[in-house]
C-alpha positions in Angstrom: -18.9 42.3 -17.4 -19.1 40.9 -21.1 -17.1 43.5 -22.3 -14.1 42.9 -20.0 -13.8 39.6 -21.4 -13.8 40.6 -25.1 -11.2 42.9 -24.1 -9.4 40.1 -22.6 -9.7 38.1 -25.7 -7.4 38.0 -28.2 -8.7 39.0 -32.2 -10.3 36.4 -34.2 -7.6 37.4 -37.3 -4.4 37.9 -35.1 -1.6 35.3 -35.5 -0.2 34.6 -32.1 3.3 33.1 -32.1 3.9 30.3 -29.3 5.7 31.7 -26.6 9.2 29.9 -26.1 10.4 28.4 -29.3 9.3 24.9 -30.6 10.3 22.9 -27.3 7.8 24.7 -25.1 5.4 21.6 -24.9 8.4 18.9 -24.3 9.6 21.6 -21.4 5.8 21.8 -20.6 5.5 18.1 -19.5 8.8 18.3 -17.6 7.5 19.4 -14.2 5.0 16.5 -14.6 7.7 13.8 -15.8 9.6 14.6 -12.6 6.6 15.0 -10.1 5.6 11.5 -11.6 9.4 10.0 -10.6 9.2 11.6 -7.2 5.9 9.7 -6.5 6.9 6.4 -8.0 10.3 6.5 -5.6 8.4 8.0 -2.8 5.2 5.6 -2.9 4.5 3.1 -5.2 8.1 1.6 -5.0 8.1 1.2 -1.0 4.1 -0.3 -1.3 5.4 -2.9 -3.8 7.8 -3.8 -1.4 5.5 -4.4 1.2 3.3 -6.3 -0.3 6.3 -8.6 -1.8 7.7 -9.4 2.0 4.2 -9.5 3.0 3.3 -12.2 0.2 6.5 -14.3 1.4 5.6 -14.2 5.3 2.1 -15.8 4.2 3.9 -18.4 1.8 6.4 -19.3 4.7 3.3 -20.0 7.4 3.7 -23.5 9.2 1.4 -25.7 11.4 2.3 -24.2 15.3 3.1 -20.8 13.7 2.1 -18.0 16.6 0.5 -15.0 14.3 -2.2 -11.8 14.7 -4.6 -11.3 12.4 -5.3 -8.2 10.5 -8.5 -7.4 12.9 -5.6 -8.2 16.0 -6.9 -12.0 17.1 -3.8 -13.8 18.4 -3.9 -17.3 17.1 -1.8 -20.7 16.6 -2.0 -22.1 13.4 -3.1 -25.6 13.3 -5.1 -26.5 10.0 -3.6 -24.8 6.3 -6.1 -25.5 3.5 -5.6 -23.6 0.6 -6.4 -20.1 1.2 -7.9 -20.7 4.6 -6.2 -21.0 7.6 -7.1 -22.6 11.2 -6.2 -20.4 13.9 -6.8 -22.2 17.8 -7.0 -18.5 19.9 -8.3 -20.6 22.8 -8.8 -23.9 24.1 -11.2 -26.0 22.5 -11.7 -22.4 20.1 -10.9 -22.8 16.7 -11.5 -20.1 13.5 -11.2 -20.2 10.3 -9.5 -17.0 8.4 -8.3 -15.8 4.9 -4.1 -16.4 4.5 -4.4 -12.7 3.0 -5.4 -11.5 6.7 -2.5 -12.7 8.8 -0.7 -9.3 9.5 2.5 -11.4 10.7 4.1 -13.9 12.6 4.4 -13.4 16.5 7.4 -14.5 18.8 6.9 -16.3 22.0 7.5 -12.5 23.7 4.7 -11.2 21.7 6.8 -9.2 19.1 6.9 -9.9 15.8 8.9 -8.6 12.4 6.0 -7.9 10.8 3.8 -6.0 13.5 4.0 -3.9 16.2 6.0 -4.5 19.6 3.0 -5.7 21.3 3.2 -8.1 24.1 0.4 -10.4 25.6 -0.4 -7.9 29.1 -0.9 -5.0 26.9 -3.7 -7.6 24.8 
């Protein structure tokens, strides 16, 4: 077994020549230089995006705003403090929830831009 492997190796004195000229490593790094660009288009770019739109739906939120939460709870806003929001999701039921986990607003229908066409008898 060792001696398949010293075969394989080359001598200790031998000069080996690099194989394709002195822009073999630039061409090298091409494959990953374009894999790189096809990932940055393909996913990064689109997920920037996303969060951008999503960062201006939470900056645009009003008092009487119809929205869902990340974890789905339907709610009316009725309290902005900061970071916080107040959400009424029933009567005399009030919650308390991170601006960062309002997925998006919600029309009177129960669609919204932001999420998926879900209406209140499918809730």
């Amino acid at each position: 077994m060792i001696g398949i492997l010293y075969a394989a190796a080359p001598e200790a004195g031998s000069s080996a020549q690099p194989v394709g000229g002195p822009q073999g490593g630039l061409m090298n790094l091409f494959p990953l230089i374009v894999i790189f660009g096809i990932f940055y288009f393909l996913l990064i770019r689109p997920q920037q995006k996303r969060a951008k739109e999503h960062q201006n739906m939470i900056n645009q939120l009003n008092r009487g705003d119809r929205v869902v939460t990340s974890g789905g709870i339907y709610g009316v806003i009725t309290a902005l403090r900061g970071k916080v929001i107040e959400l009424k999701i029933a009567d005399n039921v009030k919650i308390q929830v991170l601006k960062s986990s309002i997925s998006g607003k919600v029309s009177e229908d129960g669609t919204g831009s932001d999420t998926a066409n879900v209406t209140e008898a499918e809730v």
